[in-house]
C-alpha positions as CSV (number, residue, x, y, z in Angstrom):
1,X,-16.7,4.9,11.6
2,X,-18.1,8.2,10.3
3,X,-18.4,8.8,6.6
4,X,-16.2,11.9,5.7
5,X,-15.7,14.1,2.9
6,X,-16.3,11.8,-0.3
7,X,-19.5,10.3,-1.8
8,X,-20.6,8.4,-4.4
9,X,-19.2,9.6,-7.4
10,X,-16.1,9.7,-5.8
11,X,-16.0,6.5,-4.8
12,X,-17.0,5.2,-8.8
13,X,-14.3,7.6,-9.6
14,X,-11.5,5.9,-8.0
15,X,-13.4,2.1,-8.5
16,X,-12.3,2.8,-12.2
17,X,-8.8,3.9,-11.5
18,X,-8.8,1.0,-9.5
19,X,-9.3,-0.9,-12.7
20,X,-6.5,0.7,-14.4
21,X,-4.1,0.2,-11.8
22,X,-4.5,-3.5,-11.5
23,X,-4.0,-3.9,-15.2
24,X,-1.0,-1.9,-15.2
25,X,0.5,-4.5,-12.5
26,X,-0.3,-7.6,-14.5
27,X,1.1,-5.4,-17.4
28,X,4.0,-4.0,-16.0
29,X,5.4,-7.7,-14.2
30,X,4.7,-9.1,-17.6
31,X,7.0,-7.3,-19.5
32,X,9.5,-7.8,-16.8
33,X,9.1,-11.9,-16.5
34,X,9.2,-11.1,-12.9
35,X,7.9,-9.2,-9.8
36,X,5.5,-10.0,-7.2
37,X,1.8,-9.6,-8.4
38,X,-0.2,-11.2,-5.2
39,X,0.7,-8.3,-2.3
40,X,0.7,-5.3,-5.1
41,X,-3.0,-6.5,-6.5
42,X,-3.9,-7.0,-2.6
43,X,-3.2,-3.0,-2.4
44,X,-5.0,-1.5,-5.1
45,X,-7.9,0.0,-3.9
46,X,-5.7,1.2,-0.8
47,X,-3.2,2.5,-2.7
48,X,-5.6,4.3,-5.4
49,X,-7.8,5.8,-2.4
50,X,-4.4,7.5,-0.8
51,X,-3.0,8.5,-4.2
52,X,-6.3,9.9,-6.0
53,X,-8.1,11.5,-3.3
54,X,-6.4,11.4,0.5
55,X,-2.6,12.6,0.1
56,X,-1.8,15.9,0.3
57,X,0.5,15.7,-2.9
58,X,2.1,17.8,-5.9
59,X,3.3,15.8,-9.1
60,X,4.6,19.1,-9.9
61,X,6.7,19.3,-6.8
62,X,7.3,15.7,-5.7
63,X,9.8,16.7,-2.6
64,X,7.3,19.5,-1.2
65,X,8.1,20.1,2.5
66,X,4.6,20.1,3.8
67,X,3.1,16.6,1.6
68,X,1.8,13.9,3.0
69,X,4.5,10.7,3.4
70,X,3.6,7.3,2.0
71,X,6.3,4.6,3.1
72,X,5.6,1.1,1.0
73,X,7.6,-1.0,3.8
74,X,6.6,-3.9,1.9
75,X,8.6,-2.7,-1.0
76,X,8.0,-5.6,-3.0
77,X,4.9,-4.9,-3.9
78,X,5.9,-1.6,-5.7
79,X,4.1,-2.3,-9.0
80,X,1.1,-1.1,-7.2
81,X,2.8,2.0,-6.3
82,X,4.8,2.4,-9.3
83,X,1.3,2.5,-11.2
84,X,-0.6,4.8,-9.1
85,X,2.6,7.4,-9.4
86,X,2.6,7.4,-13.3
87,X,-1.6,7.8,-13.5
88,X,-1.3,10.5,-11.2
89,X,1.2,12.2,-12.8
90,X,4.8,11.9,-11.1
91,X,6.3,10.2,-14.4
92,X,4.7,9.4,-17.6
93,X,3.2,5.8,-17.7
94,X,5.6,4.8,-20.2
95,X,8.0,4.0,-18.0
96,X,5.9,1.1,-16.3
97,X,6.9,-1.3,-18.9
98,X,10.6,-0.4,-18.4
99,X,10.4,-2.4,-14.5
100,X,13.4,-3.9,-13.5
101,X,15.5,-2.4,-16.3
102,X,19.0,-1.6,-15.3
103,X,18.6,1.7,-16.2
104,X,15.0,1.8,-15.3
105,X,13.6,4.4,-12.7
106,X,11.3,1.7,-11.1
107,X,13.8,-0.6,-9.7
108,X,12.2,-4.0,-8.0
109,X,12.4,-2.0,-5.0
110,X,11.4,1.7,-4.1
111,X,14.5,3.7,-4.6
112,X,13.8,6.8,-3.8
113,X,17.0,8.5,-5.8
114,X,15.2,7.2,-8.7
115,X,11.5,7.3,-8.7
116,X,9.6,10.7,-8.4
117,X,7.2,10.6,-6.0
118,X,8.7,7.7,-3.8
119,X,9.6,9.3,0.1
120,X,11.4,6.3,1.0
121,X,13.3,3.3,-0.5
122,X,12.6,0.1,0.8
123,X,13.5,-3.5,0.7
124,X,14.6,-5.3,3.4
125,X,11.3,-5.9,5.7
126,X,10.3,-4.2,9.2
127,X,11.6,-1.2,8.4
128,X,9.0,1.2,7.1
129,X,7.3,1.6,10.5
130,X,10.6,3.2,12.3
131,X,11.0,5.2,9.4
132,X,7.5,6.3,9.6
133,X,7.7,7.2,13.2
134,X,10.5,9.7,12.5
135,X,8.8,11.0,9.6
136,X,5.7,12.0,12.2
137,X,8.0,12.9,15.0
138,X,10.0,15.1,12.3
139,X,6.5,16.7,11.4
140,X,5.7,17.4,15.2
141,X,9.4,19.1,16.0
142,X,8.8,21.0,12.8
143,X,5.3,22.3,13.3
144,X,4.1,20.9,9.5
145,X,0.4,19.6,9.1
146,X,1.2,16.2,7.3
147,X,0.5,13.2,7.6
148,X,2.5,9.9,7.4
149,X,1.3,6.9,6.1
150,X,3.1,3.1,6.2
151,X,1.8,0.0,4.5
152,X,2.8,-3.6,6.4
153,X,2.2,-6.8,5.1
154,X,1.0,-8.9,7.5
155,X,3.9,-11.6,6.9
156,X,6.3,-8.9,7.2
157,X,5.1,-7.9,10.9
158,X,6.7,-11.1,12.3
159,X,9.6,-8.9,12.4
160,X,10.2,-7.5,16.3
161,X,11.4,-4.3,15.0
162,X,7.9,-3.9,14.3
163,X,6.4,-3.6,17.5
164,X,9.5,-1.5,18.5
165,X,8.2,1.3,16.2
166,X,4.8,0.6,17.7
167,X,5.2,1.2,20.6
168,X,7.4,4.1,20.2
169,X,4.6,6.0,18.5
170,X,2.2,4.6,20.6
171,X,4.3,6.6,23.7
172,X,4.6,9.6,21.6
173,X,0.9,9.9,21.0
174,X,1.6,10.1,16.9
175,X,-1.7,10.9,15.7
176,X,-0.4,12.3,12.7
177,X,0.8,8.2,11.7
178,X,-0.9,5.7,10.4
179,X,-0.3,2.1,9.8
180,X,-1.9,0.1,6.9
181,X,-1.8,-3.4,7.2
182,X,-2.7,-5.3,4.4
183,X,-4.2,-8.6,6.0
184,X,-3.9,-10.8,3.0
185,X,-2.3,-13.9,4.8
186,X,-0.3,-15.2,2.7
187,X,3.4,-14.7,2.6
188,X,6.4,-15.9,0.5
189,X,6.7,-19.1,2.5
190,X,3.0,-20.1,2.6
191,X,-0.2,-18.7,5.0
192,X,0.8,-16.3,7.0
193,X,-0.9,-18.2,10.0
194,X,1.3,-21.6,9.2
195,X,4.5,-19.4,8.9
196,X,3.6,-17.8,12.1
197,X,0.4,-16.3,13.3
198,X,0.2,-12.7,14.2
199,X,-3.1,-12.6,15.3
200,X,-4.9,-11.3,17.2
201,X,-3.9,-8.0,15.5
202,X,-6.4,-5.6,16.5
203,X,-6.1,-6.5,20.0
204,X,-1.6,-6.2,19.4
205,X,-2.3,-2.7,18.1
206,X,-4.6,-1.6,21.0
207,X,-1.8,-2.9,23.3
208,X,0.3,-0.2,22.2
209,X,-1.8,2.6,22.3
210,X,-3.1,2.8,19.2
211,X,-6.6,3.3,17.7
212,X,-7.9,0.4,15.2
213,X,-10.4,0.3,12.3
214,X,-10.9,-2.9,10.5
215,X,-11.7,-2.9,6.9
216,X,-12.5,-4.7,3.7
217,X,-9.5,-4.0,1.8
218,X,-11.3,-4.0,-1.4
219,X,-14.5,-2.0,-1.1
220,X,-13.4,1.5,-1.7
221,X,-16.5,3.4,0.3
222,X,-14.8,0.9,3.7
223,X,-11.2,1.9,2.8
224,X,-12.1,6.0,2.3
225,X,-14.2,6.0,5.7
226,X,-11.3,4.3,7.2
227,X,-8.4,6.8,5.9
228,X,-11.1,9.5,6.8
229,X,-11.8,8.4,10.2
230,X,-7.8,7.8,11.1
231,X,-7.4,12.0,10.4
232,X,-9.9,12.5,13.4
233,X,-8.1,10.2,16.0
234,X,-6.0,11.5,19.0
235,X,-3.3,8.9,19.0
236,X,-1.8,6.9,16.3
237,X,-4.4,4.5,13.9
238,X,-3.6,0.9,12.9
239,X,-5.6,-0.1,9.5
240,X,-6.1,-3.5,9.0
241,X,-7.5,-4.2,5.9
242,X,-8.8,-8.2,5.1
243,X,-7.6,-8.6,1.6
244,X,-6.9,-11.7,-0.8
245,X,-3.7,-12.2,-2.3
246,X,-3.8,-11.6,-5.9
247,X,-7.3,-10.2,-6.3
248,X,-9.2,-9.4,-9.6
249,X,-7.6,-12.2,-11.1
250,X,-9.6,-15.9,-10.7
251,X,-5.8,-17.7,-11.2
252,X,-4.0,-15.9,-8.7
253,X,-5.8,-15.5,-5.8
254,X,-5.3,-16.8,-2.9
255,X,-2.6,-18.7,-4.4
256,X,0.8,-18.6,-2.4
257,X,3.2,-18.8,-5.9
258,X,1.7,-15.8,-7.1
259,X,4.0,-13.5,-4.0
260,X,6.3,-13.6,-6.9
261,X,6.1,-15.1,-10.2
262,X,5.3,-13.4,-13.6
263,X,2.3,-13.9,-15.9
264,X,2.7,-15.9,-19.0
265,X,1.6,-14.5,-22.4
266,X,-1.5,-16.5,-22.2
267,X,-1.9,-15.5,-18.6
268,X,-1.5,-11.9,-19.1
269,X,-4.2,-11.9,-21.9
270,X,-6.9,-13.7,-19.8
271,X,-6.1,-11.6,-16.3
272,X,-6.2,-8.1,-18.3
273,X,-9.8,-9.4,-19.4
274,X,-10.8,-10.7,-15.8
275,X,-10.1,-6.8,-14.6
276,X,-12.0,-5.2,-17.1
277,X,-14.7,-7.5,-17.2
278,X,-15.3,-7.3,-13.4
279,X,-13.7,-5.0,-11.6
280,X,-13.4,-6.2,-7.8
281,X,-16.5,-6.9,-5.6
């Protein structure tokens, strides 16, 4: 992979919005008493990269014609998201505590007729990747310069329609799309290789014409040389990014009840000082 356009500073920079992300997760589920903490903490330093230094976005203008697309097809893990749109200024952070709420604008799935920022609403799984393919085909038949990002769980691509969209952009050449999937294995049932395996994923990509780059999901200098390198590639680019369910905090990682549960008092208090005590390494 070649390094492009970001260094070191950068990369501290968004290492400590990372920080601030993840507490606003634990924070934000909290004062809900529900939500699914595991797949949105598994996505932090993916989701800060694209928000705080990849997309081509305007707070100021949230439905511009020629942004970049993020599609969270696993729409349960929209804390993550939900956070990352309030810090970089969609909607004022206050609203993170209001999760769930009926009248709330952060729903416990993207809704895109509510939340600023959002370019799709999501909730039922397989989708995102279809929609993501007619985002980049739309972008093509248009002549606009964006790009269109999805992120998959890796439970969630046991669903056929799936490999549908795959190989659909796979035959249109769609190098303007790019898959994310975040390899965290676990999935609301149990491991995702119990459940039923999807591996070998890099070789299932490749199969349908796409390009693949395999990541640590939480070192931010492997995630920004991977989002950099899928901008140079000629055909569509698969991410798959090893993660661990749950991470920064000791308690929930790795730990299948933590898809969707909410922290208790107690627990919020001790995970909010695991993340500022030590980041993620």
């Amino acid at each position: 992979m070649n390094r492009l356009v970001f260094n070191q500073k950068d990369v501290e920079r968004l290492e400590q919005q990372a920080i601030q992300i993840r507490q606003d997760v634990i924070s934000m589920i909290h004062a809900a008493k529900a939500g699914h903490p595991g797949g949105s903490l598994s996505a932090v330093e993916m989701v800060t990269a694209l928000y705080f230094h990849v997309l081509n976005i305007d707070p100021e203008n949230p439905r511009w014609p020629d942004r970049d697309r993020f599609v969270l097809s696993k729409g349960h893990a929209c804390p993550v998201l939900y956070a990352a749109l309030a810090r970089r200024g969609f909607f004022d952070p206050s609203h993170l505590n209001t999760l769930r709420q009926y009248h709330s604008i952060l729903q416990g799935h993207p809704d895109m007729n509510k939340t600023p920022g959002l370019d799709m609403t999501a909730g039922s799984l397989g989708n995102g990747l279809s929609i993501g393919v007619g985002m980049a085909l739309s972008a093509r038949l248009h002549k606009q310069d964006y790009t269109t990002y999805v992120m998959l769980g890796d439970g969630e691509i046991q669903e056929g329609m799936v490999w549908e969209a795959a190989m659909a952009a796979g035959h249109h050449d769609l190098k303007n799309l790019v898959a994310i999937v975040d390899c965290n294995g676990v999935q609301i049932n149990g491991w995702v290789n119990d459940v039923m395996t999807v591996e070998p994923l890099a070789d299932k990509w490749r199969a349908f014409g796409w390009a693949v780059v395999e990541v640590n999901g939480h070192n931010m200098t492997d995630v920004l040389t991977a989002l950099h390198t899928a901008k140079t590639m000629r055909k569509p680019t698969a991410i798959l990014m090893r993660t661990v369910k749950g991470k920064g905090v000791s308690f929930m990682e790795d730990q299948p009840k933590w898809h969707g549960a909410a922290p208790t008092d107690e627990e919020l208090i001790e995970a909010i000082a695991q993340i500022k005590e030590g980041g993620v390494v």
